[in-house]
Every structure is written in C-alpha cells, then in structure tokens.
C-alpha positions as CSV (number, residue, x, y, z in Angstrom):
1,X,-18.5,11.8,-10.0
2,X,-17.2,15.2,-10.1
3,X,-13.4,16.0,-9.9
4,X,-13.9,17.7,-6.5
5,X,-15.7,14.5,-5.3
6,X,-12.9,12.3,-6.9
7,X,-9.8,14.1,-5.1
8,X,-12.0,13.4,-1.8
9,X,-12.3,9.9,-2.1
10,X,-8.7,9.8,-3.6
11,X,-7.6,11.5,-0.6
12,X,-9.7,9.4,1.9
13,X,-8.4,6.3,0.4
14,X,-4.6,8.2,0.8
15,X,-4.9,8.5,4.1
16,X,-6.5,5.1,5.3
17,X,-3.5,3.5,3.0
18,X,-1.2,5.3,5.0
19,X,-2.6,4.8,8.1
20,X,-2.8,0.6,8.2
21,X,1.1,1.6,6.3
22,X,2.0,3.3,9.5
23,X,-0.2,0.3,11.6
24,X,1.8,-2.4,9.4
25,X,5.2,-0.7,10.4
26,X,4.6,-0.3,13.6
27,X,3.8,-3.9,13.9
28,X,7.0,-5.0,12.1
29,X,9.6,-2.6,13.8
30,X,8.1,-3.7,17.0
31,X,8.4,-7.5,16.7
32,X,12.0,-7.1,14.4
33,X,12.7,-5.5,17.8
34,X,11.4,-8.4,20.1
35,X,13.5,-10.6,17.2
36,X,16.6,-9.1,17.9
37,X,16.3,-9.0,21.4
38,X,16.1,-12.3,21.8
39,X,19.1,-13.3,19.4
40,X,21.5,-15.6,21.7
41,X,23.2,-17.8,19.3
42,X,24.4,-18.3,15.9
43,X,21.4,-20.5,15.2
44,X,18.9,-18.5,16.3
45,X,20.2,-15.2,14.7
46,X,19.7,-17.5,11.7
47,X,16.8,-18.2,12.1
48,X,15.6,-14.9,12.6
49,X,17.4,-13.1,9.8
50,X,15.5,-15.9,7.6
51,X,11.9,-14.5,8.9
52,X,13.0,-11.0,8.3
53,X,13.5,-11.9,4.7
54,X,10.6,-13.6,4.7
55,X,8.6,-10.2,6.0
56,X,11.5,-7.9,3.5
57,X,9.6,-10.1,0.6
58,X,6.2,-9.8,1.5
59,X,6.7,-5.9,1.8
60,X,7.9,-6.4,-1.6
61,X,4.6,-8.3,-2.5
62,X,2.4,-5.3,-0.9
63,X,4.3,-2.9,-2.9
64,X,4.1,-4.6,-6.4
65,X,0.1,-5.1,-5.4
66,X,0.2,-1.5,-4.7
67,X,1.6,-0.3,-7.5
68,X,-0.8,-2.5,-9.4
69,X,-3.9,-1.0,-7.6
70,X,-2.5,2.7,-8.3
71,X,-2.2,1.6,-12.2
72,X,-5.2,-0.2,-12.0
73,X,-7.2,3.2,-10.5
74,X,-5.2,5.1,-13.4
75,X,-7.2,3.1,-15.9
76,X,-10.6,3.5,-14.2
77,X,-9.9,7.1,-14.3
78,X,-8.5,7.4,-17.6
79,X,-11.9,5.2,-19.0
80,X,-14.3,7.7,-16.7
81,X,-12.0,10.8,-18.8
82,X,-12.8,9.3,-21.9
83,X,-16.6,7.9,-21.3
84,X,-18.2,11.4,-19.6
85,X,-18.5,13.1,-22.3
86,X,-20.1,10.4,-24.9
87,X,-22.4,10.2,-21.6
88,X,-23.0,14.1,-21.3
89,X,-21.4,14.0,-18.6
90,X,-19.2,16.9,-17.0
91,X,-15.8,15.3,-15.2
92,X,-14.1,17.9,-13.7
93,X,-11.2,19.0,-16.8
C-alpha cells in the first residue's frame, strides 16, 4: 500500500467517522430536545437528567473505543513502516 493510497483510505475512513459523528449528534440533540420538552415535574426531569448521563457515558465509551482504534491503526502502521523494507517493499517515506 503506497503512502498516497494510505492517506486515501485514511481520509475515507475520516470522513465516514465524521459523518455517522454528525448522524450520532444529530440523533442525540434532537431527542435531548424532545427530553426537555417534555420535562413537567420534578420526577420526570429526574428521570431524564438520569438518561442523559446515561447517553454523556456511552459518548464517553465511543470516545475511549475511538481513541483505542486510532492507537490501534498507529500500530498497524508503525509494523507496515518497519516490515516494507525487510519485504522490498517501498512505503511511501
């Protein structure tokens, strides 16, 4: 895979990340939205702050997965760096 071919795909996979992101927000603002327009009482704005720490902490679950993917890319790279050119292959430095 040759560097030019790598920033494509790293790019691709940029974008789609950031798109389903922008699809996940969306989706989130819209019913934190619906949530608070239907906050009457003490009880049910209790209840509702409770789901939107529920969703706050799975937003933190996505972005410690993420963070893990990005490292975990990192390595592939670093080992594709180090293998090319005990393969006689040329990658892209």
């Amino acid at each position: 895979m040759d560097d030019k071919h790598q920033k494509q795909l790293l790019e691709e996979i940029d974008k789609r990340f950031g798109e389903q992101f922008t699809k996940l927000f969306k989706y989130f603002d819209d019913k934190i939205g619906a949530l608070d327009a239907k906050i009457d009482t003490t009880a049910d704005g209790e209840r509702t702050y409770k789901s939107l720490d529920a969703i706050m902490d799975k937003l933190g679950d996505d972005e410690t997965e993420r963070a893990a993917l990005t490292a975990q890319v990192d390595r592939h790279e670093d080992f594709v760096r180090e293998a090319a050119p005990k393969l006689r292959i040329s990658y892209g430095d």
